[in-house]
C-alpha positions, 0 to 999 in steps of 0.5 A: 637402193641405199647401199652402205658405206665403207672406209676402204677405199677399193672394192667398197660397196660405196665405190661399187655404186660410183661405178655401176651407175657410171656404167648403167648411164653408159649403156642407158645411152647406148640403148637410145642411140640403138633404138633411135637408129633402128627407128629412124630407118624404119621410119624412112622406109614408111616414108619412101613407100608413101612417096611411092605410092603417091608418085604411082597415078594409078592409086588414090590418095586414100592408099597414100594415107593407109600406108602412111597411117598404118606405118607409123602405127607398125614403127610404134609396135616395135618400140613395144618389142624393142622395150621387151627386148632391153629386159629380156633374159636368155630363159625367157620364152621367145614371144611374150604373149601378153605383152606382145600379141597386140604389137604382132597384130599391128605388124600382119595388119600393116603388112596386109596392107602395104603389100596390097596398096603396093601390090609387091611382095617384099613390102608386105614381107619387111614388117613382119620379118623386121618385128620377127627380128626383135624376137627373143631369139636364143644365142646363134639362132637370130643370126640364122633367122637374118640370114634367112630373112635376108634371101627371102628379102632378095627372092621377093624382090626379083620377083617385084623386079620381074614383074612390076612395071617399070615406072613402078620400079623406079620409085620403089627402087630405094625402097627395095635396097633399103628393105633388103638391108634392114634385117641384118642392121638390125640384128648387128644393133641388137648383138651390139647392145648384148655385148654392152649388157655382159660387159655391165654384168662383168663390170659389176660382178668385179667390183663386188668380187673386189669388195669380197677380196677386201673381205677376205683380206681383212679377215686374214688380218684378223686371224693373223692378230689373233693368231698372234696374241694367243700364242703370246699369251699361252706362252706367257701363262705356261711360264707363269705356272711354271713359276709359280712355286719357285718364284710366285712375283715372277709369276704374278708378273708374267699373269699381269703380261697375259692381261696386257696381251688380252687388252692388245688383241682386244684393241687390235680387233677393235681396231680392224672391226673401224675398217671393215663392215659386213658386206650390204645384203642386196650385194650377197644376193646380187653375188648369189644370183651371178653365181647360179648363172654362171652355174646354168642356173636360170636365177631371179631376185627379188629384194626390198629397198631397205634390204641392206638394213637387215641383220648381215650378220645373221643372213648373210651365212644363210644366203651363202649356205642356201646358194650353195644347197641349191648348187648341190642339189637343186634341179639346176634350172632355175632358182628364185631368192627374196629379202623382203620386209614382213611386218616385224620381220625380215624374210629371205626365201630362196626356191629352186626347182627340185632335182630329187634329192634334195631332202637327203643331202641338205641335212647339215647345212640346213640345220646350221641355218635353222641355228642361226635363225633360232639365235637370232630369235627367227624361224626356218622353213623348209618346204619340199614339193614334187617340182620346187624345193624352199627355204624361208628363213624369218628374222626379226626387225629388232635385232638390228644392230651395228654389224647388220648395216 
């Protein structure tokens, strides 16, 4: 996504950039370094159950193959959950069927086999617990899960100890230890990779705080310039009617000073508009979305590629404004926004489940949205329904100018 640039050198949306794709390679790496563990011990344990059963005279090689085959087959199916993992959400559900049933499949299959070939329980049992770890298990819960997967681990092994022979032991003892402590590696992985995932989304969300404290000061200059400026020149025009009558070219002097101090804050604004632009569009709906999480607010976005291209100076109040309706009076569940362009027109929706009370209390703040969209030649749109509640506001593409980049 093309992001605009800035001549402050702190906090701009240049500088953002710079830093989250320094940070998102960083954990693009980590991910691959995770995996890449997990599935080199995966792979070594279809390995040693293969040498196993090959070392056992008692099975035909066909077994070997089976085992082999259906190992691999078993080590591919989670890379398809550890991809789904890399993208989860904490609101998403915990199996993914349409994604997912057919990875889940593979790993019965495999575990019926193993188990069988091998005749020991705690070779059919590791497939379906390790593919059970790479769940999207909510926070707390994946550990308990470990932990119980864990004693099953320990308890089935006893009871291969106790009743397998003893040649048999002795090549599947590796083989037990290895499986034993797959679980809980595994879910030491994948805790590690969530801390990575919220120090990005911290990372990020300080360097777009950073940018908004560099908004918030620019804005602070100007209301001191102006501040200034107007004063001088109330004062400068209350002398000039005061002297009028007594002294009319003192007066006229004082008239001429008031223009002059109209150019200098005319200039002066000026001067503060060169060091600052309107923050990029997709960074107030990245801040809106972070802000409704924080919230409890489960929050999804959507935004075009060309999105920081839109009228920021029309849009942006209405993202601030509309967040803020649905942090008022929103059901607090989820919430779902989009800039996207529509023909002639840039539309930005935002809809949220409905708490109820959503039609009474949004009245200012969405006729103050509805002002702007009309002085920008746009529309609003207002839908309220039994479960959601929309807003979808349309602005057209020719009204871009200087300030909406």
């Amino acid at each position: 996504m093309a992001r605009s640039s800035a001549p402050v050198p702190d906090g701009s949306p240049t500088a953002v950039q710079r830093s989250s794709l320094r940070l998102d390679r960083g954990i693009t790496a980590t991910w691959y370094y995770t995996i890449a563990a997990l599935l080199v011990f995966e792979i070594g344990i279809v390995l040693a159950t293969t040498l196993a059963v090959w070392a056992s005279v008692a099975r035909p090689p066909a077994a070997s193959v089976a085992v082999t085959v259906g190992g691999l087959l078993w080590v591919g199916s989670t890379v398809a959950l550890m991809v789904d993992y890399r993208h989860r959400t904490d609101a998403a559900p915990l199996v993914l069927w349409r994604r997912q049933l057919l990875p889940l499949l593979i790993t019965v299959a495999y575990a019926i086999t193993a188990g069988t070939v091998t005749g020991m329980w705690i070779v059919g049992a590791l497939p379906l617990l390790q593919s059970l770890m790479l769940l999207n298990w909510q926070s707390g819960v994946r550990l308990r899960v470990m932990l119980a997967a864990t004693v099953v681990l320990i308890g089935l092994a006893v009871i291969d100890i106790r009743t397998a022979p003893a040649d048999t032991m002795t090549t599947f003892g590796p083989l037990v230890s290895f499986s034993v402590i797959l679980p809980a590696m595994t879910v030491a992985s994948l805790w590690w990779w969530d801390v990575l995932v919220r120090l990005d989304r911290a990372r990020a969300s300080e360097s777009r705080l950073a940018a908004t404290q560099e908004r918030l000061r620019v804005a602070t200059d100007v209301h001191d310039l102006q501040g200034h400026h107007l004063q001088v020149i109330a004062l400068q025009l209350e002398l000039a009617e005061r002297l009028m009558t007594k002294d009319p070219d003192a007066a006229l002097e004082q008239l001429r000073a008031a223009r002059g101090s109209v150019a200098e804050a005319q200039q002066g604004t000026r001067d503060l508009a060169m060091r600052f632009r309107s923050a990029p569009l997709s960074d107030e709906i990245a801040n809106a979305v972070d802000l409704l999480r924080a919230a409890g607010t489960s929050a999804e976005a959507s935004i075009d590629a060309e999105a920081d291209h839109a009228p920021a100076s029309v849009l942006g109040p209405v993202i601030r404004e509309t967040t803020t309706n649905v942090l008022r009076h929103g059901g607090g569940k989820w919430a779902q926004l989009s800039l996207k362009r529509d023909g002639g027109s840039w539309r930005y929706e935002i809809v949220n489940d409905s708490a109820g009370n959503s039609a009474s209390g949004d009245g200012a703040g969405l006729e103050g949205v509805g002002r702007r969209a009309a002085e920008a030649g746009g529309t609003l749109e207002v839908r309220r329904g039994k479960q959601e509640f929309a807003v979808v506001v349309t602005v057209p593409v020719e009204d871009l100018g200087e300030d909406a980049r």
